[in-house]
C-alpha positions as CSV (number, residue, x, y, z in Angstrom):
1,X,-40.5,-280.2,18.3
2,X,-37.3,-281.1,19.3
3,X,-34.4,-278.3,20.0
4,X,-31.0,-279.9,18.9
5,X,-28.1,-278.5,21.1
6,X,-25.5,-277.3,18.9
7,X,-22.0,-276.3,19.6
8,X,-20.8,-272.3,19.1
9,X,-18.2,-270.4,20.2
10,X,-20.2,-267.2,20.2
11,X,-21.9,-266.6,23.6
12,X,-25.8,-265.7,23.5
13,X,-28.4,-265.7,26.2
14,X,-29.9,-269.5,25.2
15,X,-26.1,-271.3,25.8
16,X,-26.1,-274.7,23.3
17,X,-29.5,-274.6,21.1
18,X,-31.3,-271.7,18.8
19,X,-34.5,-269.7,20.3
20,X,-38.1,-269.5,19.0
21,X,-40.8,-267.9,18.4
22,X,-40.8,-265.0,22.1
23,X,-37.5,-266.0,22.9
24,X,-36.3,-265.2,19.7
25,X,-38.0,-262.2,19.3
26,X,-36.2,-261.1,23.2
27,X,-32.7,-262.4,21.6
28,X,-33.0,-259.9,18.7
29,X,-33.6,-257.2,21.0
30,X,-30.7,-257.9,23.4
31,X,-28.6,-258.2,20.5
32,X,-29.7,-254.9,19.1
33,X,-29.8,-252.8,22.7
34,X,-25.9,-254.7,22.8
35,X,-24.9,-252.8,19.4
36,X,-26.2,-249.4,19.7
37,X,-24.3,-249.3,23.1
38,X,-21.0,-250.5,21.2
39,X,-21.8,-248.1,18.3
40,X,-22.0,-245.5,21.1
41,X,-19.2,-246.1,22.3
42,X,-17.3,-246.5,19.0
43,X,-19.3,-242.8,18.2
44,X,-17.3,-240.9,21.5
45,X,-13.9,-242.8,20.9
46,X,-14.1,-241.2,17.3
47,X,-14.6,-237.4,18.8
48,X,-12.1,-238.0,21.7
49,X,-9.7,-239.4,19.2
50,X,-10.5,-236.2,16.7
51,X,-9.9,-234.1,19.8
52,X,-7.1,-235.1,20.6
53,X,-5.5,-235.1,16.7
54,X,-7.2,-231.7,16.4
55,X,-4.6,-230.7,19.9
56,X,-1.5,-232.5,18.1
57,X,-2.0,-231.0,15.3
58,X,-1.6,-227.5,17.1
59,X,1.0,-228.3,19.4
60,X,2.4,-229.3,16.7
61,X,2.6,-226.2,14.4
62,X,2.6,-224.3,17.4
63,X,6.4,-225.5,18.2
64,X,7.0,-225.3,14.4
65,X,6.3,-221.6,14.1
66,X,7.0,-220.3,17.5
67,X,5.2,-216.5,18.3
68,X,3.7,-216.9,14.8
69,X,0.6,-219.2,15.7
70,X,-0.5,-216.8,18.3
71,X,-0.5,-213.2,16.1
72,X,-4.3,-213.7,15.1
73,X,-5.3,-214.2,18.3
74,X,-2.6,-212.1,20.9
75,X,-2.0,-208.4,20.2
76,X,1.4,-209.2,19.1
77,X,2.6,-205.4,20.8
78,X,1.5,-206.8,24.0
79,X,3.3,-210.4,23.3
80,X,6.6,-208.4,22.4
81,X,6.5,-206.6,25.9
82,X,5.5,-209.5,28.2
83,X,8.8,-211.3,26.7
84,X,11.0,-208.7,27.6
85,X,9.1,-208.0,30.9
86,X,10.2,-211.8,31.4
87,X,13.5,-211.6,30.6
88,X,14.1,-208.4,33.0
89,X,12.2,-209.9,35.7
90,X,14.0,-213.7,35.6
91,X,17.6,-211.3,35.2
92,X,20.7,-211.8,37.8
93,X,20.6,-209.8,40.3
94,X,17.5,-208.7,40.2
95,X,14.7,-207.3,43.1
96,X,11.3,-206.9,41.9
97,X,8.3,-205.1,44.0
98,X,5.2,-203.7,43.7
99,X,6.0,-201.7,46.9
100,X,8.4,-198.4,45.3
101,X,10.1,-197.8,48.5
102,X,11.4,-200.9,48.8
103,X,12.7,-200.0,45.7
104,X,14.4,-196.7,47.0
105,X,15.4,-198.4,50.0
106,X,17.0,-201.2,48.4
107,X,19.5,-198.5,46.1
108,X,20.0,-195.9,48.6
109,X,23.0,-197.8,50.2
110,X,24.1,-199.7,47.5
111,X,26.8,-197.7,44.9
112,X,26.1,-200.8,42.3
113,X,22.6,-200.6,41.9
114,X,20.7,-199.4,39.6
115,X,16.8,-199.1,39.4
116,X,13.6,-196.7,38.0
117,X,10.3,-196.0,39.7
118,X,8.1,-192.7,39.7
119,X,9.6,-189.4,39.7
120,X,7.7,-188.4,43.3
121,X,9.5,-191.6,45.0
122,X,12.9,-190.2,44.0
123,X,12.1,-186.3,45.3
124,X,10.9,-187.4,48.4
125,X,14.5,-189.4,49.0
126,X,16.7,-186.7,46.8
127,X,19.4,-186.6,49.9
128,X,20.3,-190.6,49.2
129,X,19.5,-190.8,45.5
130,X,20.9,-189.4,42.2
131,X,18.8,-189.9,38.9
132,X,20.3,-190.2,35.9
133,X,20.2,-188.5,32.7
134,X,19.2,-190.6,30.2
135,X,20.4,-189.6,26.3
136,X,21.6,-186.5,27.3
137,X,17.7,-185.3,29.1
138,X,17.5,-184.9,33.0
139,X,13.9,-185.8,34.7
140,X,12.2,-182.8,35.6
141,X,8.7,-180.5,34.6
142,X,10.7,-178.8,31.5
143,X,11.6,-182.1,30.1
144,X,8.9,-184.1,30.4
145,X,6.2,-181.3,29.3
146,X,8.5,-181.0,25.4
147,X,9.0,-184.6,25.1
148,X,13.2,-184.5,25.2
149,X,13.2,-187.0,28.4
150,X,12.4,-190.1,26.6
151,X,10.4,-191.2,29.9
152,X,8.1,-188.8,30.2
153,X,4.0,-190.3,30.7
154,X,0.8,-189.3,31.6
155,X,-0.5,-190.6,35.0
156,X,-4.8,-191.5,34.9
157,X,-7.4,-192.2,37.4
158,X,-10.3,-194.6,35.4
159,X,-14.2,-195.1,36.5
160,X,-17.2,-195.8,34.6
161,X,-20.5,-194.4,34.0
162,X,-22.3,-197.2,35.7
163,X,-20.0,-197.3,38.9
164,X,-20.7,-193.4,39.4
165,X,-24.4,-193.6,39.0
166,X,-24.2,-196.7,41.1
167,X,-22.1,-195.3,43.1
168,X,-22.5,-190.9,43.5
169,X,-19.7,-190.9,46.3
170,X,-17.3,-192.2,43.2
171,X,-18.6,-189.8,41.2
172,X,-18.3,-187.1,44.2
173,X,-14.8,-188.4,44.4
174,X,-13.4,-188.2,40.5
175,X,-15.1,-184.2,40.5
176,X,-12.9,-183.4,43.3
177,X,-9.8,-185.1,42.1
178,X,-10.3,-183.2,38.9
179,X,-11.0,-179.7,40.8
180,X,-8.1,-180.5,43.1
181,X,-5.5,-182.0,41.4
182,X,-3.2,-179.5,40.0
183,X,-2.8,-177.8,43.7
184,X,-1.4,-180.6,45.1
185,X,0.5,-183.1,42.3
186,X,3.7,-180.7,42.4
187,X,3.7,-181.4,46.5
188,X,3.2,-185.2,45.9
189,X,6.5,-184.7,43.7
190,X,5.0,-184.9,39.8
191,X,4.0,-182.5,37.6
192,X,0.5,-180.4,36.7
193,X,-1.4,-181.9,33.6
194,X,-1.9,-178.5,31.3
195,X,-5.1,-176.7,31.6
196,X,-6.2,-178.4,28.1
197,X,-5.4,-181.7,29.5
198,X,-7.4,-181.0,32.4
199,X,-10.2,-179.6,30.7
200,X,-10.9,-182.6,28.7
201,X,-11.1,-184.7,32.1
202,X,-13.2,-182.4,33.0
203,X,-15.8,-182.9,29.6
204,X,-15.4,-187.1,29.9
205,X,-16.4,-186.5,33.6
206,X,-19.7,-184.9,32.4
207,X,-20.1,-186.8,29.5
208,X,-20.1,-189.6,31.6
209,X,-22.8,-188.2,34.1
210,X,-24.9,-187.3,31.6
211,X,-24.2,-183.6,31.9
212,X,-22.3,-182.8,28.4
213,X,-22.8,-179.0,27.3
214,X,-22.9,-178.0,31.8
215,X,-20.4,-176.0,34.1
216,X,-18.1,-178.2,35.5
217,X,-19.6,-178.0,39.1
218,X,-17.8,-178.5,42.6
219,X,-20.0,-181.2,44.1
220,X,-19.6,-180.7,47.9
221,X,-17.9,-184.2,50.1
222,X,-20.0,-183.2,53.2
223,X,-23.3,-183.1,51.7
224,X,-23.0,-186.8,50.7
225,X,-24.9,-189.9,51.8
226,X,-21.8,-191.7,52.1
227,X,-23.2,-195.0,52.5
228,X,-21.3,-196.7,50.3
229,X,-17.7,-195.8,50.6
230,X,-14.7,-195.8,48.3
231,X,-12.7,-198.0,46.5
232,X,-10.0,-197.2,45.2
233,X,-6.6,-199.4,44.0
234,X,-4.0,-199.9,41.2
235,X,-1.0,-197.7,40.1
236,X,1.7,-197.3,43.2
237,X,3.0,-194.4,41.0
238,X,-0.3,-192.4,40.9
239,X,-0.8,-193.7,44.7
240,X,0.2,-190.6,46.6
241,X,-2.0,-188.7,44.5
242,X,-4.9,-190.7,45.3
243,X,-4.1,-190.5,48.7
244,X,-3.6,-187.1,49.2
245,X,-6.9,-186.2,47.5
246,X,-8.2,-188.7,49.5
247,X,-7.3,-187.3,52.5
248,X,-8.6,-183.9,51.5
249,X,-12.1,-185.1,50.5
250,X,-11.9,-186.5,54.0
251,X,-11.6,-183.3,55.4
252,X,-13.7,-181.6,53.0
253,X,-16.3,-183.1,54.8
254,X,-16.8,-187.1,53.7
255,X,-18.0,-189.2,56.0
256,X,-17.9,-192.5,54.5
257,X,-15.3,-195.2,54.5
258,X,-12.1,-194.6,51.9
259,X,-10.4,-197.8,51.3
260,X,-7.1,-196.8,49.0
261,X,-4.5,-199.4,47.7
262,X,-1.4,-199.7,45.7
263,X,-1.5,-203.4,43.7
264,X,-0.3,-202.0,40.5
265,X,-1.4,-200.7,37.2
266,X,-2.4,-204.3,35.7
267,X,-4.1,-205.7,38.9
268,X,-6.0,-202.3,39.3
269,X,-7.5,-202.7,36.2
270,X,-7.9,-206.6,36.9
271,X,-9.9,-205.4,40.1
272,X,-11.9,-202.6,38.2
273,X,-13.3,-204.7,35.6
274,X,-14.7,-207.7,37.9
275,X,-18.5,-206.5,39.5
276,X,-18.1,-205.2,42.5
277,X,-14.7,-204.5,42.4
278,X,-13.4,-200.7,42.6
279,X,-14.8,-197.6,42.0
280,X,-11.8,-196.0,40.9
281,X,-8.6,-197.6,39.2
282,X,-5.1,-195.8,39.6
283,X,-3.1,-196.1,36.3
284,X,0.5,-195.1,35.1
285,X,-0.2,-196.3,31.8
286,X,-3.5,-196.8,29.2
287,X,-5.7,-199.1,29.2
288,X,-4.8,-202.0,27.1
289,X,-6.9,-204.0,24.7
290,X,-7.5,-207.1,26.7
291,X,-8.3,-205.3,29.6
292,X,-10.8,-203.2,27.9
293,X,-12.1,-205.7,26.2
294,X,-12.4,-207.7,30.3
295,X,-14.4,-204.5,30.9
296,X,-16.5,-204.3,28.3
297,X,-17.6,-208.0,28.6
298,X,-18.3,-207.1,32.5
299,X,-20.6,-204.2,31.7
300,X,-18.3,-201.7,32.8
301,X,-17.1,-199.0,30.1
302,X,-13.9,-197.2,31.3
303,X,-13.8,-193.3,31.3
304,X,-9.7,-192.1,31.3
305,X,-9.4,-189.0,33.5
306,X,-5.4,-187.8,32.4
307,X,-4.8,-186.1,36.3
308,X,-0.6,-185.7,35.6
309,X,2.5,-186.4,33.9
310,X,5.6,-187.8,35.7
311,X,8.9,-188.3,34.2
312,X,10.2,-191.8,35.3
313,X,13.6,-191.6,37.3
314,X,16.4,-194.0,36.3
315,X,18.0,-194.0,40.4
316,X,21.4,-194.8,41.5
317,X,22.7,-194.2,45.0
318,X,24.4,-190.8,45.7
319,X,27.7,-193.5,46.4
320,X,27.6,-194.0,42.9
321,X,30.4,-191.5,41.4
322,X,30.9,-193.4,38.0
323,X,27.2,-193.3,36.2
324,X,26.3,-189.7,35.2
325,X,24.4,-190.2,31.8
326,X,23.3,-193.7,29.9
327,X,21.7,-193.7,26.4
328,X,18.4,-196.2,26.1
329,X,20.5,-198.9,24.4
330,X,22.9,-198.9,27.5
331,X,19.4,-199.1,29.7
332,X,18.2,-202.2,27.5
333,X,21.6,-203.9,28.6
334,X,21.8,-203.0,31.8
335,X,18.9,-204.6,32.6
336,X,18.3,-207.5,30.8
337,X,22.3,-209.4,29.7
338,X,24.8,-207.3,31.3
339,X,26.3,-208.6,34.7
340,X,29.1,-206.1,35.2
341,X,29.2,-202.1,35.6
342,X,32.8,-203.5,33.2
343,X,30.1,-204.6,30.4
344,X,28.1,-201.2,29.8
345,X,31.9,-199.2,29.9
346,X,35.5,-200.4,30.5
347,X,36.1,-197.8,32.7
348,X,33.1,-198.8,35.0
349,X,34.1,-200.5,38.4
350,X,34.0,-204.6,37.4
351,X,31.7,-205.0,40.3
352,X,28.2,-207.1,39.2
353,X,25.1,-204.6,38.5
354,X,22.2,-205.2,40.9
355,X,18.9,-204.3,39.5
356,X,15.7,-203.3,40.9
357,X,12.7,-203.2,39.0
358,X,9.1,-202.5,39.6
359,X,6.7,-206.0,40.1
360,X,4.5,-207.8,37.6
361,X,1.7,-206.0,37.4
362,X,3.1,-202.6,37.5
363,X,2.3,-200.1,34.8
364,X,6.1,-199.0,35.1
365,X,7.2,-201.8,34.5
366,X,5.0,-201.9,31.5
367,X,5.9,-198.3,30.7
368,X,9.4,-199.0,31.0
369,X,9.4,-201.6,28.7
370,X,7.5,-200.5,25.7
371,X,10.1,-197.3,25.9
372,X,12.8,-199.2,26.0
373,X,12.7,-202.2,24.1
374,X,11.6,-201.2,20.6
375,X,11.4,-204.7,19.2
376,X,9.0,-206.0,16.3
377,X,6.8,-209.3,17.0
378,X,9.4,-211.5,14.2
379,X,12.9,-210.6,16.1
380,X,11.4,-212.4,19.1
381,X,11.5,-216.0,17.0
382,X,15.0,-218.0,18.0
């Protein structure tokens, strides 16, 4: 039989003339191998395409409703305070550390600065500093212990159940802290947690070891292994209370190796809850949702130990003769649009205000915030 050619415009693998019989039979199955590939391909195109609508669609109503969007899914306190943490950081004039005595250093000599940190940083530099009295309320033990300084906190050490029974040198380590503590926080320059306070440290501590209902007991530093060492880090405000106690367990009689840093509140508990991190986070504010919840995801419940209060000092220099009490409104100004001593009073020198604030990831910073900027989720929206 004769094949006639024939003339097409659609290309096949038999150019000019139609195939038979097994060469049919291969030009079906070409043909169909050739459309589940396209219908493959038309199948991902369709979900990247959906994708991408889906992301539109959110950016989308995201830009539409601002701060809105994101209440179902961010705690909308937290939201609330990392805006205005933005705004003070990103102000004029303005110095941000994690270290506090750059802090100190950087007001000392300055009669137009103005700045906050832990009470024990301003004590130990008292002869170059003045702080403030803020609505009225000076820092000190009185004030902070009946709540009429309106920055008065608790200071915290955190662990975990599982990091002390991995680790019996941290647990060693917290028992001393809390049998030690209140003899030498007034030294450091902060003030005694009550004896209620303490006791209830004292009960999560042996909760946590598995020893509810015991003594509290005095665990001796020289009769441990120590053959795993200590790691300690967070808080720069509760630092020189870790690292007096830390020097004391040393002489107590501990033998292992004590590593002790100041990275701030948030990055202490960044470090805590990642495995192998630290045995011991320092902490000038709670524990917030999202961190807990970072711990709890790595296995690692936290246990708050409240070891002191401290009443945060708004600093000036001692060359500053003009600023002698400032209300919490003022404070909100001050540091966030004000640019002139002029702008908080008209009788104020009109020299420009030069702030310095405590880093990122400081718990004061967070502390001072949620104290001063009382602010509700829907005032944020332009």
């Amino acid at each position: 039989m004769t094949i006639k050619p024939i003339e097409s415009s659609v290309e096949n693998d038999f150019p000019g003339q139609y195939p038979e019989d097994k060469d049919l039979q291969k030009f079906i199955n070409r043909r169909k191998n050739t459309g589940r590939i396209w219908l493959m391909i038309f199948m991902a195109s369709t979900i990247v395409a959906i994708v991408a609508l889906s992301a539109l669609i959110y950016t989308i109503i995201r830009d539409s409703f601002g701060y809105v969007v994101g209440q179902n899914t961010v705690d909308p306190h937290q939201l609330v305070i990392q805006v205005e943490e933005a705004r003070m950081l990103t102000a004029s004039n303005t110095v941000s550390s994690e270290d506090d005595t750059e802090l100190v250093t950087g007001i000392a000599d300055d009669p137009y600065a103005i700045g906050y940190f832990g009470y024990s940083y301003y004590a130990n530099d008292a002869e170059k500093l003045r702080a403030v009295a803020v609505n009225g309320s000076e820092p000190n033990a009185e004030s902070a212990e009946n709540g009429a300084y309106p920055y008065a906190r608790p200071l915290f050490i955190y662990s975990a159940s599982s990091v002390m029974e991995d680790n019996p040198e941290a647990a060693a380590f917290v028992n001393f802290y809390l049998n030690s503590v209140n003899d030498v926080i007034a030294e450091v320059g902060y003030f005694p947690v009550s004896q209620d306070g303490l006791e209830q440290a004292r009960q999560a501590w042996l909760a946590a070891n598995d020893m509810a209902d015991q003594p509290f007991p005095e665990i001796d530093p020289a009769g441990l292994a120590a053959e795993r060492g200590l790691k300690i880090s967070g808080s720069s405000t509760v630092y020189p209370v870790s690292r007096q106690l830390a020097i004391n367990f040393r002489r107590a009689g501990y033998q292992g190796g004590i590593d002790i840093q100041q990275t701030g509140t948030s990055a202490g508990f960044e470090q805590f809850c990642t495995r192998g991190g630290i045995d011991v986070a320092d902490a000038s504010r709670p524990i917030n949702r999202p961190e807990l919840e970072a711990c709890q995801k790595a296995r690692r419940e936290p246990v708050e130990f409240k070891v002191g209060n401290d009443a945060l000092a708004i600093a000036v220099s001692r060359q500053n003769d003009f600023l002698q009490d400032v209300s919490v409104e003022q404070l909100r100004e001050i540091f966030t649009d004000y640019e002139r001593w002029s702008d908080v009073d008209p009788s104020f020198p009109d020299e420009p205000i030069r702030r310095y604030i405590p880093g990122a990831d400081s718990g004061t910073l967070d502390f001072f915030t949620e104290e001063t900027f009382a602010r509700n989720l829907d005032e944020l929206a332009p």
